[in-house]
N, C-alpha and C positions, 0 to 999 in steps of 0.2 A: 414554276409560275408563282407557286405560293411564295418562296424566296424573294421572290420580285413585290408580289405584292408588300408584304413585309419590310422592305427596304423603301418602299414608296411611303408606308404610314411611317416610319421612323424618320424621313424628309420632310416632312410634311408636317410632323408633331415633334420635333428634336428637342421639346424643351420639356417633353413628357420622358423620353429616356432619359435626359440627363438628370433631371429630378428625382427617377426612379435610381442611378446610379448615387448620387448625394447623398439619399435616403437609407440606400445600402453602408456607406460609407461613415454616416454618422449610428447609424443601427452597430455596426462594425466596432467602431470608438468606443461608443456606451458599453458594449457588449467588454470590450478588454478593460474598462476603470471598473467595472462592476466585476468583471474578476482579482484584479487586485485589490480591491478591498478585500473582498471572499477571504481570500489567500493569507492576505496579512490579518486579517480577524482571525482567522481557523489556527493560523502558525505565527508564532513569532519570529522565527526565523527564515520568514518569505522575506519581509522589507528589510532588509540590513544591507549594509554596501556592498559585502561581498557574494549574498546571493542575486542582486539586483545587473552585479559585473557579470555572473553566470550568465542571468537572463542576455545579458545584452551581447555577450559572444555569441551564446548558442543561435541569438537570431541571427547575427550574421551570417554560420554557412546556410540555412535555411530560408535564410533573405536573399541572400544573394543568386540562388538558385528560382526561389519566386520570381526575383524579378526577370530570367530569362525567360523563364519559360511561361510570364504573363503575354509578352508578344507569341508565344505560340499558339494560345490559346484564344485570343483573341483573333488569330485565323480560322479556329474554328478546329482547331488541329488540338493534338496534345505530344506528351513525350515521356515515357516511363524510363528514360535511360540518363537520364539527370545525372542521379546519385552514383550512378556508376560510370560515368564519365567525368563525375569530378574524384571521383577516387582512381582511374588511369590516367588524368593529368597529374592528380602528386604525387603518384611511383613515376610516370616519368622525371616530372623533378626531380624527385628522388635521385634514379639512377643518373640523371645527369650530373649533377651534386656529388656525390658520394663515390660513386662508379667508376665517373669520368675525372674528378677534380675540379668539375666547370665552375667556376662564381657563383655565390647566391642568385646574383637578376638573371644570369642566364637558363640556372633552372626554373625562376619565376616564369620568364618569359617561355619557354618550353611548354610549362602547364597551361597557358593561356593558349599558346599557338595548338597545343592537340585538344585543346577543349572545341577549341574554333573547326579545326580540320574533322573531328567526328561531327560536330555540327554539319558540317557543309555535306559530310555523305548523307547523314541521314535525310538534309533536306534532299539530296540527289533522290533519292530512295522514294520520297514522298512524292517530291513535284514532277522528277520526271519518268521517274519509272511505274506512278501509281499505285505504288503499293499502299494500302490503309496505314495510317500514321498509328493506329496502334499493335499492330505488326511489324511494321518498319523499328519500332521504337522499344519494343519488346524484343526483336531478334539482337540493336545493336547492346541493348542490356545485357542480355549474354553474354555476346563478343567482348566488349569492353570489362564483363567481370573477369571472363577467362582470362582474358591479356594481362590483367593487372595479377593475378594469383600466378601465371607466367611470367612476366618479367620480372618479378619483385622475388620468384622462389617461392612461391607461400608463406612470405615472411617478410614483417616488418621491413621497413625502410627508415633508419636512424638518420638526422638530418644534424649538422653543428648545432651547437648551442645557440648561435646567432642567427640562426633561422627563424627560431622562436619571436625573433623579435618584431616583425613581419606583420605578425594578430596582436601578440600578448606585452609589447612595445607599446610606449609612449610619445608620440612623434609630439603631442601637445600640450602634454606635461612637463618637455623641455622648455615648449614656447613660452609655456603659460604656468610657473611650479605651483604646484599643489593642486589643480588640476588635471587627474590622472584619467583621462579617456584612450582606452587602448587604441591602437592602431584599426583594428579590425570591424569595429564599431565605426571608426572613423570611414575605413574604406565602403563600409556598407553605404554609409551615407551617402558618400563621396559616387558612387556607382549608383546608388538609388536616384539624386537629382540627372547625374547623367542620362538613364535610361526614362526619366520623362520629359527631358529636352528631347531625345531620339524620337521616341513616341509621339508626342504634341506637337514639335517644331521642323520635324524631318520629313523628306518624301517620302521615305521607310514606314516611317510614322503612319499615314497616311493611306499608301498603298496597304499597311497591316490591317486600317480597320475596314477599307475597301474589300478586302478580299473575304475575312467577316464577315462581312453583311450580306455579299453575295460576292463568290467567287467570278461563275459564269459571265455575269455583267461587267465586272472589273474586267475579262480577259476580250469580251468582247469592243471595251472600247480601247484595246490595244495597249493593254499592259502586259508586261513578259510578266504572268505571276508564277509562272514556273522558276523563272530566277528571282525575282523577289524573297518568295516561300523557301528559297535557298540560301539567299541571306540572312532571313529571319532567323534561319533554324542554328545558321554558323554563328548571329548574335548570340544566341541561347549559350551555344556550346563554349563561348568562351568567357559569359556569367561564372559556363561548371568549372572551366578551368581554374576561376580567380576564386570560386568557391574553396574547390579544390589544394588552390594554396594556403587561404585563410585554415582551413582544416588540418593540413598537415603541420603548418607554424601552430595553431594550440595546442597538439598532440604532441610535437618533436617529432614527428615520422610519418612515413607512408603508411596504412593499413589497407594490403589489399583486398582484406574481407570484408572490409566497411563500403557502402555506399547504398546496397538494394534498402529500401525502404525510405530512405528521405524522398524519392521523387511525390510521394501519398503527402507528405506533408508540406511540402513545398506545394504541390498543387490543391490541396487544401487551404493554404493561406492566398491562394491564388481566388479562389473562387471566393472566398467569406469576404475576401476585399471588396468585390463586387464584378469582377469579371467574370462574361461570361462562359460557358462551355459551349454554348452554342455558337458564340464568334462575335466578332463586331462591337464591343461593349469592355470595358476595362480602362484600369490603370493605375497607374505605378504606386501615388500615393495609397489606395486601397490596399495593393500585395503590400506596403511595407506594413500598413495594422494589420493585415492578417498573418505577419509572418511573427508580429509580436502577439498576437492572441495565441497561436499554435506554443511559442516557448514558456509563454508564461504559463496554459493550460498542464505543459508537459511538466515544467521546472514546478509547478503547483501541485500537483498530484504525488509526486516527488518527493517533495519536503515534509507533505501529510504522511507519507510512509505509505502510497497506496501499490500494490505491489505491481511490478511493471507489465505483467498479464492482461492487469484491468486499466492500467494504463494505455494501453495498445487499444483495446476492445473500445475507453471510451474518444478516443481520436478517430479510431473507425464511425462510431457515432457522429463525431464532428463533421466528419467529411458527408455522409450521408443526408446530415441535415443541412449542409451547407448546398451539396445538388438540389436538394428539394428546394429550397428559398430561392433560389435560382430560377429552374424550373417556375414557382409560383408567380415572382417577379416580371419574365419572360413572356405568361398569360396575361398578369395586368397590364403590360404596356400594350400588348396586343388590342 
């Protein structure tokens, strides 16, 4: 009933949430130009080209994982098996590639299609078997790590040379010479406007922040949100897979030990964007400044020489104080 009532003040006052969403979003902004200055006064060697190219990869697999798992979130769900599902879609690339002799696009295509297909279990897992999404989502973290330490042997997955070119390629520095924007940067982008056209302009869209605001009432005026929530969740999964490839083209290879820990941060930039945990609230442009607050924070600490221990401990901070703002946010719309 409270759900309900709640969903009725945010109809009835929609221009009190969105303002409070804005407010998030330029709070958000300010919050990362006030880190690069920090950064670049503290170091010389934060603003230079070549650590600014860092920054702008390392957002990409981090971004591109935000922005799947901002539509999960915005159901009110979440998913800890991100990072490890985008590291079993590029061992399977991998092995498709290497193993098999397959083309480069058909291992690309591989990594997207099992990114998408653990998506669509997990949503099974979620919508129809009701299991807690963060049970559901922590068991296939397991699964997905074991598999990939399995197929791959416990051991790297070396990919051609021309793989590399994928993230660390310049498809616009052909078009355009002298301007060198990698590929990967590029795709972020190129996936970022997509996933807020899906968002804003799509039924997907729609039904995601329906089910947010209140589930029960979305199902009662007859939406399958059991397969919707199954959708969403197969969208997500094949963000990890495209993740997933942008990673293993930076790297040259699979690493099947890589992937636990990006989901924290991925969903970190999730929430400081302005979406919220509790559902119904988000969006795309938000996750992509917080997915550049999270690299530059990280790429920032880095360069200080601060050692990666207290590194860790102050990202844990981040996210902690990013729930709380939330949390706070959530009471004054209230």
């Amino acid at each position: 009933m409270k759900d309900k009532e709640m969903t009725a003040q945010q109809i009835l006052k929609p221009s009190r949430v969105f303002s409070g969403q804005a407010i998030q979003k330029i709070l958000a902004f300010l919050t990362l130009i006030v880190m690069i200055v920090f950064f670049s006064v503290a170091s010389p060697n934060f603003f230079v080209s070549d650590n600014i190219i860092s920054i702008l990869l390392a957002t990409c697999v981090n971004g591109l994982l935000a922005l799947g798992v901002t539509f999960v979130i915005i159901t009110g769900g979440i998913d800890l098996s991100i990072g490890t599902v985008m590291t079993f879609a590029s061992v399977m690339a991998g092995v498709v590639v290497t193993s098999l002799g397959a083309p480069l696009w058909l291992g690309v295509l591989v990594a997207v299609v099992t990114g998408g297909v653990i998506g669509s279990i997990t949503g099974l897992l979620v919508a129809y078997l009701r299991i807690p999404a963060f049970i559901a989502t922590l068991g296939i973290m397991m699964i997905t790590k074991g598999l990939s330490l399995v197929v791959s042997g416990a051991s790297p997955i070396y990919f051609p040379a021309e793989y590399k070119e994928i993230a660390v390629g310049s498809l616009v520095g052909k078009v355009i010479p002298g301007f060198s924007l990698q590929n990967g940067v590029l795709i972020f982008f190129v996936m970022a406007i997509l996933a807020g056209v899906i968002l804003n302009r799509t039924i997907l869209g729609r039904y995601n922040f329906a089910i947010g605001s209140n589930t029960e009432a979305t199902r009662l005026s007859g939406v399958n949100v059991a397969g919707w929530l199954t959708a969403i969740h197969t969208l997500s999964g094949i963000f990890c897979g495209i993740a997933g490839v942008v990673m293993s083209s930076r790297l040259g290879s699979a690493q099947p030990a890589l992937g636990q820990g990006y989901e924290l941060e991925a969903i970190a930039a999730v929430v400081i964007g302005g979406t919220s945990l509790s559902g119904g609230q988000g969006t795309i442009s938000g996750t992509v400044i917080g997915a550049f607050i999270m690299s530059v924070l990280t790429n920032g600490l880095r360069i200080m020489g601060v050692k990666q221990e207290w590194q860790t401990v102050t990202i844990g901070i981040v996210v902690i104080l990013a729930v709380f703002i939330d949390i706070y946010r959530r009471k004054k719309q209230r």
